[in-house]
C-alpha positions in Angstrom: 130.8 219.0 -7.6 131.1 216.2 -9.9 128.0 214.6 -11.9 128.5 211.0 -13.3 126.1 210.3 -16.4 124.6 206.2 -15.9 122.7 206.5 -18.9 118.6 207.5 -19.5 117.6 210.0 -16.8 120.2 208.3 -13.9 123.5 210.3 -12.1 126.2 210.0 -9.7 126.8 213.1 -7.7 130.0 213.7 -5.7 130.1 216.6 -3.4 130.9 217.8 0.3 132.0 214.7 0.5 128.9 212.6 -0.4 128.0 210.5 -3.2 124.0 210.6 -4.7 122.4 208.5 -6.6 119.5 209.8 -8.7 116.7 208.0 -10.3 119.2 204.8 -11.1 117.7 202.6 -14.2 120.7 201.1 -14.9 120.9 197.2 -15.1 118.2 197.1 -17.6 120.0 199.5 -19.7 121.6 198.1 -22.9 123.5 201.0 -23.4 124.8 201.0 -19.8 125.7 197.7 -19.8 129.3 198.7 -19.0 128.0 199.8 -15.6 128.4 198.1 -12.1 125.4 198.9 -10.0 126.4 196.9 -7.7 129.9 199.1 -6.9 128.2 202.3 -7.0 128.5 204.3 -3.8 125.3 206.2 -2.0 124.7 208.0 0.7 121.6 209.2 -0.4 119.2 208.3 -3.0 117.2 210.6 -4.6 113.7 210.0 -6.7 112.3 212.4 -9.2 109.2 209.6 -9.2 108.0 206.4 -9.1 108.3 204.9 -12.9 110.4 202.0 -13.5 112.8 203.6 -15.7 113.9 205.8 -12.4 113.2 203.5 -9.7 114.4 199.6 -11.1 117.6 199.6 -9.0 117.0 201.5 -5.6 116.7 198.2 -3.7 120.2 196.7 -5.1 121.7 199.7 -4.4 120.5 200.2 -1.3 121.6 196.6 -0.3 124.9 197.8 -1.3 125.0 200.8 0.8 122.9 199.9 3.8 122.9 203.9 5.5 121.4 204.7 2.5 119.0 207.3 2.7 115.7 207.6 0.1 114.9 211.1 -0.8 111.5 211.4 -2.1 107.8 212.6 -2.2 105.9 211.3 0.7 104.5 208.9 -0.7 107.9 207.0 -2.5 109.4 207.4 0.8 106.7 205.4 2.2 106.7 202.5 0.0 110.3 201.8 0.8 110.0 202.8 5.0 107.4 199.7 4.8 110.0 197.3 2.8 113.0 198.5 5.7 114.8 201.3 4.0 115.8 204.2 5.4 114.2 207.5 4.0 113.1 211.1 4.2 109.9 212.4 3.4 109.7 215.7 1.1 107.1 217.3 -1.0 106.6 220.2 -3.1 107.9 223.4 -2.0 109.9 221.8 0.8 113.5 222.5 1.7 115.6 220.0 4.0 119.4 221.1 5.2 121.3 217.5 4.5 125.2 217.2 5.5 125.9 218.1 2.1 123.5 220.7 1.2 120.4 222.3 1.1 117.5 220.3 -1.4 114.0 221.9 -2.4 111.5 219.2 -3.7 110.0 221.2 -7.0 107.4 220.9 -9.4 107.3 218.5 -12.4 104.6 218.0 -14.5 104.0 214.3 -15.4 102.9 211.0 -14.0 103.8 208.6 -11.0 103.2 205.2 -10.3 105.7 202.2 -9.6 105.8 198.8 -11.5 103.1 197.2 -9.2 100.9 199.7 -10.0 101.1 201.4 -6.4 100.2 205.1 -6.4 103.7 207.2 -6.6 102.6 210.5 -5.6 103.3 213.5 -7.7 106.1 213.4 -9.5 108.8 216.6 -8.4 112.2 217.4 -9.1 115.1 218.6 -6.7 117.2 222.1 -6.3 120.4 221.6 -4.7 122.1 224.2 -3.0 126.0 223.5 -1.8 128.9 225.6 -0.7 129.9 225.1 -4.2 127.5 224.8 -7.0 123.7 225.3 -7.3 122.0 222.5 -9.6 118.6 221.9 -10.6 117.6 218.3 -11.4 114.1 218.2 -13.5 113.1 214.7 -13.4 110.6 214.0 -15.9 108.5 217.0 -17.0 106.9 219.5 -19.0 107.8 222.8 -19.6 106.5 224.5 -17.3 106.1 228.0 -16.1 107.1 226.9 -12.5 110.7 227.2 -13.9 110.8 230.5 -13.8 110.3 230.4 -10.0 113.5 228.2 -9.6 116.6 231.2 -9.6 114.4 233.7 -7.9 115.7 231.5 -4.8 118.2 229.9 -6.2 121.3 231.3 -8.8 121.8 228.1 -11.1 125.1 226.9 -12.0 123.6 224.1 -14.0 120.4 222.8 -15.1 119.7 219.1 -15.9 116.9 218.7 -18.0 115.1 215.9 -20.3 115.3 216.6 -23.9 113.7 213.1 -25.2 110.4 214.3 -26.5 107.3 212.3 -26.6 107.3 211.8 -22.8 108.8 214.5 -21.6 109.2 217.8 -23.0 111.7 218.6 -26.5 114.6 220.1 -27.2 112.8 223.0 -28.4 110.6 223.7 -24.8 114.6 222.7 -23.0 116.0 225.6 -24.9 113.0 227.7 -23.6 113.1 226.1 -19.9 116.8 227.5 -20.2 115.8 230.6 -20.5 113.1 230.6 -17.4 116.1 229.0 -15.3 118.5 232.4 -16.3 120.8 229.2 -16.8 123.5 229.2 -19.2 124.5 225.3 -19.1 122.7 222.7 -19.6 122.8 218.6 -18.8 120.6 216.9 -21.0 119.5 213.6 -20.3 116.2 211.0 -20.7 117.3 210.5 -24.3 117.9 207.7 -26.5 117.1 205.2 -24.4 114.7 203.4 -26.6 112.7 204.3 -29.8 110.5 207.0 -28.7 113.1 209.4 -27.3 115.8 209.0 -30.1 117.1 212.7 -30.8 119.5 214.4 -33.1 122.6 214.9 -31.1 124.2 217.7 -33.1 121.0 219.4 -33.7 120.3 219.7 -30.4 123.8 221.3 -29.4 122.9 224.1 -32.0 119.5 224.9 -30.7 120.9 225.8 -27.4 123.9 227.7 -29.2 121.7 229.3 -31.4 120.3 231.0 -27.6 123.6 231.3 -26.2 123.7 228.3 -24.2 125.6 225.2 -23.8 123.8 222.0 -24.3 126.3 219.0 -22.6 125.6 215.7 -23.8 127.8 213.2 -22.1 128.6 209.6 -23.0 127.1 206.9 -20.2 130.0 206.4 -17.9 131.1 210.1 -18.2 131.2 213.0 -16.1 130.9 216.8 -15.9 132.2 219.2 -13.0 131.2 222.0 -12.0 
């Protein structure tokens, strides 16, 4: 499994085969600016939640890759059936078998609406399950003692988690959301973006170290495998 980093809380994901796009807020990235969203590749397209910052380039990618399918909560998959997209329907709790692996829609603990002010739903994050690796994408949220739920079901290979602060949870609760998982290597992302989620990069890494975990922190552009 391969995970591409596109800057703020956006990835690439290559595996089985497949290539997923998650939460892409890319074009109006400064720091991504590097990035062509229009050559990205999707097969699917998965949504944490509504909020511009995760949902700004769904329709030029979807343009781009016309079999595209949205993965979301019922009511993000619904706003995008009604413009012509292709979608499936989850929420929380649920499991769906895709062709390249299994995906639980989870609890996140935060807010959901899209830039026209139409209701999101509740906002979730995703479990996937392959032949290869297990990964747990977050989304935006608190800490939450949900995540302790996650690897009862689930052994984690990797968890990606927000460590921006302010509107998500901190470095501090990510070190401690590490420890619910049973995780010992972590993604972070939704950080430095703007002002409000600057963080101290090397800090950071020696929070998790000081727990005996591995706290990756990729450059946009970059990616991890697993």
């Amino acid at each position: 499994m391969k995970i591409t980093y596109y800057g703020h809380a956006s990835l690439g994901i290559e595996v089985n085969g497949k290539n997923i796009i998650v939460d892409p807020f890319i074009s109006a990235n400064e720091r991504a600016s590097h990035i062509d969203v229009s050559s990205l590749k999707a097969d699917y397209i998965l949504l944490t939640h509504a909020h511009g910052d995760h949902v700004l380039d769904v329709e030029t990618i979807v343009k781009n890759n016309s079999e595209a399918v949205i993965v979301s909560n019922a009511e993000i998959a619904s706003y995008y059936e009604a413009k012509g997209y292709k979608t499936h329907p989850m929420n929380h709790g649920g499991t769906w078998n895709f062709d390249f692996g299994k995906v639980k829609y989870v609890n996140a603990i935060h807010s959901s609406s899209f830039p026209d002010g139409t209701y999101g739903g509740n906002p979730g994050g995703f479990v996937i399950e392959t032949d290869e690796k297990n990964v747990y994408i977050a989304g935006d949220t608190a800490l939450t003692y949900d995540m302790k739920l996650i690897p009862m079901r689930a052994p984690l290979d990797l968890a990606i988690l927000p460590i921006g602060n302010n509107f998500t949870m901190d470095v501090d609760d990510a070190t401690i959301a590490a420890e619910f998982l049973e995780v010992d290597r972590v993604l972070g992302y939704h950080f430095d973006t703007f002002g409000f989620i600057k963080i101290e990069k090397e800090v950071a890494i020696q929070k998790f170290a000081n727990k005996k975990k591995d706290l990756v922190l990729l450059e946009i552009g970059d990616a991890l495998e697993i």
